[in-house]
C-alpha positions as YAML, in Angstrom:
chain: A
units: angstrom
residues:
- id: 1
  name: UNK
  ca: [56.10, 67.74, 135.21]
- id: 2
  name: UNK
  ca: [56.89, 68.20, 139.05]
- id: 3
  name: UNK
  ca: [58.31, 65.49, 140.89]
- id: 4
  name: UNK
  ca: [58.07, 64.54, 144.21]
- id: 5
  name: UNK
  ca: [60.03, 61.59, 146.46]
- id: 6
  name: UNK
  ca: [59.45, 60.42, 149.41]
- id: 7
  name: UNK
  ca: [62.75, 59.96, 151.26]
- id: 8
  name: UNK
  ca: [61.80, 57.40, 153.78]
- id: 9
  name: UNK
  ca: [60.88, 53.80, 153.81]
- id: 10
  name: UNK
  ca: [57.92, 54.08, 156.24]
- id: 11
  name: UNK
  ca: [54.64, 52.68, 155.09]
- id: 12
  name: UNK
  ca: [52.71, 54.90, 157.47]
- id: 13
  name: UNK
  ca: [54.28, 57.95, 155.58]
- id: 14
  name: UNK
  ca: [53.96, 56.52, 152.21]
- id: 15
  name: UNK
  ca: [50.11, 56.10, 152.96]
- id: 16
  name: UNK
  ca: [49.89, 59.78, 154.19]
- id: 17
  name: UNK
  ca: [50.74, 60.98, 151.31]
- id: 18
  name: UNK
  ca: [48.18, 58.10, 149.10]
- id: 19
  name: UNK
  ca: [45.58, 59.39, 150.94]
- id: 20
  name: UNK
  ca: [46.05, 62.50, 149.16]
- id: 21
  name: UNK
  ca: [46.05, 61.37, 145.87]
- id: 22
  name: UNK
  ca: [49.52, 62.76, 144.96]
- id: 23
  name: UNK
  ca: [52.04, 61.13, 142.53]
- id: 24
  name: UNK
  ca: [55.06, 60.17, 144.29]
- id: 25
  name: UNK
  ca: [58.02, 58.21, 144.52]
- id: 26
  name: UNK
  ca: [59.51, 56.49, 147.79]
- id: 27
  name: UNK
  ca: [63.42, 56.72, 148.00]
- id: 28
  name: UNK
  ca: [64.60, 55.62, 150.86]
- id: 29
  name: UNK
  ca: [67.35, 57.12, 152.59]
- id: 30
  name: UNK
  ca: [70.31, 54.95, 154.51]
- id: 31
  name: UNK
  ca: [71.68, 58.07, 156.57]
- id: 32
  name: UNK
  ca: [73.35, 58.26, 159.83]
- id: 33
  name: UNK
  ca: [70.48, 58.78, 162.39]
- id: 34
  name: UNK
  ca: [73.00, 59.38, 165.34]
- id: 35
  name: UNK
  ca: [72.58, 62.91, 166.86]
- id: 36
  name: UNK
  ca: [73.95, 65.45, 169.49]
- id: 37
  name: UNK
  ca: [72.66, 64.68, 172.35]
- id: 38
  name: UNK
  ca: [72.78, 68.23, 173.75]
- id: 39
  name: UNK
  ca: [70.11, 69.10, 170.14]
- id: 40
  name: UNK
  ca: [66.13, 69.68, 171.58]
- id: 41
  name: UNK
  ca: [64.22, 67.70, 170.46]
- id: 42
  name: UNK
  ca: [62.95, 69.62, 167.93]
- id: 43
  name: UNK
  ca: [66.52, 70.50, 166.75]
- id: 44
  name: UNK
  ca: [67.17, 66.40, 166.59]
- id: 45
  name: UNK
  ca: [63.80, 66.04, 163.77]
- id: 46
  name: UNK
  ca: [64.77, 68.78, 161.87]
- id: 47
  name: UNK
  ca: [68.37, 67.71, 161.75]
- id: 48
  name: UNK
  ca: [67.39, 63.81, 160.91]
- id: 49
  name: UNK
  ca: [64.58, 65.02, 158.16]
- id: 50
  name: UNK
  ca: [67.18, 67.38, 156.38]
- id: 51
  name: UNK
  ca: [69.75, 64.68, 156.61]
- id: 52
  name: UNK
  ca: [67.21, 61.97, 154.79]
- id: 53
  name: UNK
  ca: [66.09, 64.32, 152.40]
- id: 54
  name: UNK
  ca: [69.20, 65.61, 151.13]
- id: 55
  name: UNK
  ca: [70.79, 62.13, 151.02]
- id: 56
  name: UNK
  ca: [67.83, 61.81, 148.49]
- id: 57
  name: UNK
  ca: [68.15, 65.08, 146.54]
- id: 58
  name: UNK
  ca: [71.72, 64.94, 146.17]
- id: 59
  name: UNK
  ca: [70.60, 62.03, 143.27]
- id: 60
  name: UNK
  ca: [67.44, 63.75, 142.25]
- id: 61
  name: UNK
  ca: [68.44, 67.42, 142.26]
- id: 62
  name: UNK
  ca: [65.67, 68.13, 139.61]
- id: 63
  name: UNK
  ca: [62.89, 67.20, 142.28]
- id: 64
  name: UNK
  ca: [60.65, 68.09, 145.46]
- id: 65
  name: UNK
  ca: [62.06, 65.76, 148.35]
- id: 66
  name: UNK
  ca: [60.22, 65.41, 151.44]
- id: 67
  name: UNK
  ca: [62.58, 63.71, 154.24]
- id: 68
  name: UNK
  ca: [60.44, 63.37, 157.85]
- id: 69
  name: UNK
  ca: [61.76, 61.77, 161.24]
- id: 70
  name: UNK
  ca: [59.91, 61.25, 164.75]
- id: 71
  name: UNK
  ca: [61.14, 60.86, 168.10]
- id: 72
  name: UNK
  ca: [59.01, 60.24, 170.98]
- id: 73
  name: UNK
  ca: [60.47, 62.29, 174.20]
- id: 74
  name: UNK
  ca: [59.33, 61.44, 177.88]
- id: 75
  name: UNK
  ca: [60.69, 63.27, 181.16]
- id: 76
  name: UNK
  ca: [63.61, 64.80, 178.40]
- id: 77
  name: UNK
  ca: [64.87, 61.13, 177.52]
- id: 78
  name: UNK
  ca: [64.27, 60.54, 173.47]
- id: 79
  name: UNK
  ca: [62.84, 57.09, 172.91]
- id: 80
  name: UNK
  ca: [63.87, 55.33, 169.74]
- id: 81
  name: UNK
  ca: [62.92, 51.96, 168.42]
- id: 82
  name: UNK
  ca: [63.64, 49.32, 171.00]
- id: 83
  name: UNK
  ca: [65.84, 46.26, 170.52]
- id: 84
  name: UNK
  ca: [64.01, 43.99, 172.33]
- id: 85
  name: UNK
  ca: [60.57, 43.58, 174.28]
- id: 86
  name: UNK
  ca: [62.80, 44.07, 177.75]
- id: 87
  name: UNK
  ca: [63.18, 47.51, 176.13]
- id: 88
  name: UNK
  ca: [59.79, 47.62, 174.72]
- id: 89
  name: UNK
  ca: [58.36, 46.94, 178.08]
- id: 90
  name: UNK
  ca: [60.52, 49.80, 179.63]
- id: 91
  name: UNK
  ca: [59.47, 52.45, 177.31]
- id: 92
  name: UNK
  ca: [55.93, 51.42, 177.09]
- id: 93
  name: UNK
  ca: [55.92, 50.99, 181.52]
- id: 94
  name: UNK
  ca: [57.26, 54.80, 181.29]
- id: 95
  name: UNK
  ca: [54.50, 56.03, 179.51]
- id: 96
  name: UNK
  ca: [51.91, 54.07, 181.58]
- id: 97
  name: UNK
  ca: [49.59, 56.91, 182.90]
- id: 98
  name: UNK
  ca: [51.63, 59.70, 181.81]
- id: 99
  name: UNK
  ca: [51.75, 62.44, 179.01]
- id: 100
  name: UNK
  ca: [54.88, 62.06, 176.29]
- id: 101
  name: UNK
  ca: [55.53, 64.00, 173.46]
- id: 102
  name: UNK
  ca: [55.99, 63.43, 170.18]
- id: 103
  name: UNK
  ca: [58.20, 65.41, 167.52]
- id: 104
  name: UNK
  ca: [58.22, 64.93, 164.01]
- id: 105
  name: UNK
  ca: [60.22, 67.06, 161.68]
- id: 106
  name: UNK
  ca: [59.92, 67.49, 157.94]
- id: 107
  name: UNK
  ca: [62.56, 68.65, 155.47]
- id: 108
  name: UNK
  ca: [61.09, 69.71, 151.74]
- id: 109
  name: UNK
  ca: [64.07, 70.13, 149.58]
- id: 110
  name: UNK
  ca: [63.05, 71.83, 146.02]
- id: 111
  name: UNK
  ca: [64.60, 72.28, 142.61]
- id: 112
  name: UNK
  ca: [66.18, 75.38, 143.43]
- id: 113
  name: UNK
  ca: [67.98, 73.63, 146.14]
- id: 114
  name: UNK
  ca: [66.35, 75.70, 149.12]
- id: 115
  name: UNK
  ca: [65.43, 73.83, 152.07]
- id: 116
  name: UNK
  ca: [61.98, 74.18, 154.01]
- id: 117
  name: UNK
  ca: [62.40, 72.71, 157.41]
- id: 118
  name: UNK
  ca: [60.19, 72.57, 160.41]
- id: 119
  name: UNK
  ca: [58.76, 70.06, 162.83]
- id: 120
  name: UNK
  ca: [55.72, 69.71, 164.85]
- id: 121
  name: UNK
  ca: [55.11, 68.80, 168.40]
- id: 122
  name: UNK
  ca: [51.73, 66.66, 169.65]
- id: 123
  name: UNK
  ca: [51.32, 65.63, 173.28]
- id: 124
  name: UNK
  ca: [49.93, 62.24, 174.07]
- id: 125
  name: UNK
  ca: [48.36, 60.80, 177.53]
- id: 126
  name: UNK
  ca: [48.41, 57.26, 177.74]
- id: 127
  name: UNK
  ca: [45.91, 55.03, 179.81]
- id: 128
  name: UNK
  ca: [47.23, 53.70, 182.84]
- id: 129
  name: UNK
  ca: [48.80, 50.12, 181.90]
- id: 130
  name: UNK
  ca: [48.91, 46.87, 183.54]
- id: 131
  name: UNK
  ca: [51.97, 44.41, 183.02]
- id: 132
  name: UNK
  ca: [49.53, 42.19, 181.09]
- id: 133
  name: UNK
  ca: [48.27, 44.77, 178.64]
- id: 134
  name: UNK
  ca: [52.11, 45.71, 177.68]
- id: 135
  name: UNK
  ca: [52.99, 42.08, 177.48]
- id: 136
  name: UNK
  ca: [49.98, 41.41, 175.12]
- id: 137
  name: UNK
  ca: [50.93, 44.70, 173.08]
- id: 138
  name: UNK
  ca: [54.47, 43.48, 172.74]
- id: 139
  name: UNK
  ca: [53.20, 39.95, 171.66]
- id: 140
  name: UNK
  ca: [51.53, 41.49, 168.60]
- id: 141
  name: UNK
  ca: [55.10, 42.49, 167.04]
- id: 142
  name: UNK
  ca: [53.72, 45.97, 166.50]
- id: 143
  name: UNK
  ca: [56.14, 47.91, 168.84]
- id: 144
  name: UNK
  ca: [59.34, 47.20, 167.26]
- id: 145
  name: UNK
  ca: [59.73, 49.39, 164.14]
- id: 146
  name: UNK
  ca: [57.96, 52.28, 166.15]
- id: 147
  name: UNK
  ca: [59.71, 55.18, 167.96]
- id: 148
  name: UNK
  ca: [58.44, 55.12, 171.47]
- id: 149
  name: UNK
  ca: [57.72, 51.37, 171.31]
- id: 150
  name: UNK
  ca: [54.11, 51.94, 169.99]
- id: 151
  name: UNK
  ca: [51.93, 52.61, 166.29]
- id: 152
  name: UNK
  ca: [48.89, 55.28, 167.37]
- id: 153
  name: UNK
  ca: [47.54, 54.22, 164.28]
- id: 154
  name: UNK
  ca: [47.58, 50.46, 164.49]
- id: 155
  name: UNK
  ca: [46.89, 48.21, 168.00]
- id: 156
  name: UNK
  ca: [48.36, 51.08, 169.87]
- id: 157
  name: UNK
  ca: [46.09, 52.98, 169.63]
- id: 158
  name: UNK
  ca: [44.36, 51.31, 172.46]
- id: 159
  name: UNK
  ca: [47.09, 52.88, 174.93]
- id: 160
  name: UNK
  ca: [46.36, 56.16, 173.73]
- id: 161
  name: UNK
  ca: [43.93, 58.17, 176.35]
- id: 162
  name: UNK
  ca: [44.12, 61.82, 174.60]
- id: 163
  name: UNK
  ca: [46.24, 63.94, 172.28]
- id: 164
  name: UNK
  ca: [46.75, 67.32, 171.97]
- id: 165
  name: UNK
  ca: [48.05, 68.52, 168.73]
- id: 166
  name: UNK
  ca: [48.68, 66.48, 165.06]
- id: 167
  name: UNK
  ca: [47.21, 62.95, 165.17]
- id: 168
  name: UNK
  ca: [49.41, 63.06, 161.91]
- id: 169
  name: UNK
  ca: [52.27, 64.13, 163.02]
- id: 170
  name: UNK
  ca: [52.27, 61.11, 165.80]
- id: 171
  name: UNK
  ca: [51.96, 58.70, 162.99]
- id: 172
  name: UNK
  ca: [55.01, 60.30, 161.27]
- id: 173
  name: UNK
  ca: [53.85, 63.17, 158.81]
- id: 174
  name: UNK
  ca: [52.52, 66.69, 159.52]
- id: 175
  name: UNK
  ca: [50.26, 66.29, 156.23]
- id: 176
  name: UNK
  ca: [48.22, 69.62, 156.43]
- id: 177
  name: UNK
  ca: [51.37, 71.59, 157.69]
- id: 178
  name: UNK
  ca: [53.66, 69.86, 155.08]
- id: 179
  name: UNK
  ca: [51.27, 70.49, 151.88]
- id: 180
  name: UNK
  ca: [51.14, 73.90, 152.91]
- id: 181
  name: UNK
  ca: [55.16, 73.68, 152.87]
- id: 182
  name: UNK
  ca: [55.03, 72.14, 149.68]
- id: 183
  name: UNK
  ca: [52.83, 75.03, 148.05]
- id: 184
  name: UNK
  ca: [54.78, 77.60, 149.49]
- id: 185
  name: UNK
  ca: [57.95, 75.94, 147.83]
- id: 186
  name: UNK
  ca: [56.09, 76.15, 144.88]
- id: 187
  name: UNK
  ca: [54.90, 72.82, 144.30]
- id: 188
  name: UNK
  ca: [51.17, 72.19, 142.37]
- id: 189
  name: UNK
  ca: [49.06, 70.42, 143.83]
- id: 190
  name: UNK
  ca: [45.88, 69.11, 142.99]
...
């Protein structure tokens, strides 16, 4: 019998994977998030996934680990989880109008200790905002736990004019991409 962990805490990812009707544990991982600043973006995901999912394999050596990260990048700056709704109402007033990316990494460790890592990139325009709409946003609670200050999947996604790339990878896992990873590893799936 295969196992496979989810090295995260995220609800959003632990649904991702529910959705495709995979057995799975979640283990979450308590690792130093801090990263170079002079990493891409890219480079930061890949580095933060690897660093959750081997945190998690180094007690589960005998299993498929999936560790994932997201950071939302606008004009080069990477946006994190704010603090406070001053912050929220920064990030979310930078995005007004505009087109941000988002980058999610994965990192798939596997029983014979190799390492599949990769991340994705999805662009996303958001409607123009008015003070009032961000304050509103910000009143549900919903920004808070969110890279970028906002949840495409939840109330957010009223903010969101377009995307180009993985709706999936926005919400914090590359599913199609990282199943393929996971096959390639040489994990069964159903």
């Amino acid at each position: 019998m295969q196992n496979l962990i989810l090295a995260s805490s995220s609800p959003r990812r632990k649904e991702l994977l529910e959705n495709l009707h995979l057995q799975f544990e979640v283990s979450s991982s308590d690792v130093d998030e801090s990263f170079d600043p002079v990493l891409t973006p890219g480079e930061i995901v890949k580095e933060l996934a690897h660093r959750k999912a081997k945190a998690v394999f180094n007690k589960h050596s005998d299993s498929y680990v999936i560790g994932s990260d997201t950071v939302v990048v606008k004009d080069g700056a990477v946006l994190g989880k704010p603090d406070s709704s001053k912050e929220a109402f920064t990030m979310l007033k930078s995005l007004s109008g505009t087109t941000h990316s988002v980058y999610t990494g994965v990192s798939i460790m596997t029983p014979e200790k190799n390492a599949i890592t990769f991340y994705e990139k999805t662009d996303v325009v958001f409607w123009e905002l008015t003070d009032e709409e961000i304050n509103s946003y910000i009143g549900t609670g919903e920004p808070f736990d969110k890279a970028g200050a906002y949840g495409i999947q939840g109330i957010g996604s009223m903010l969101v004019k377009s995307i180009s790339g993985d709706y999936f990878s926005v919400v914090g896992l590359p599913v199609s991409r990282t199943v393929r990873e996971l096959r390639k590893a040489g994990y069964s799936l159903p």
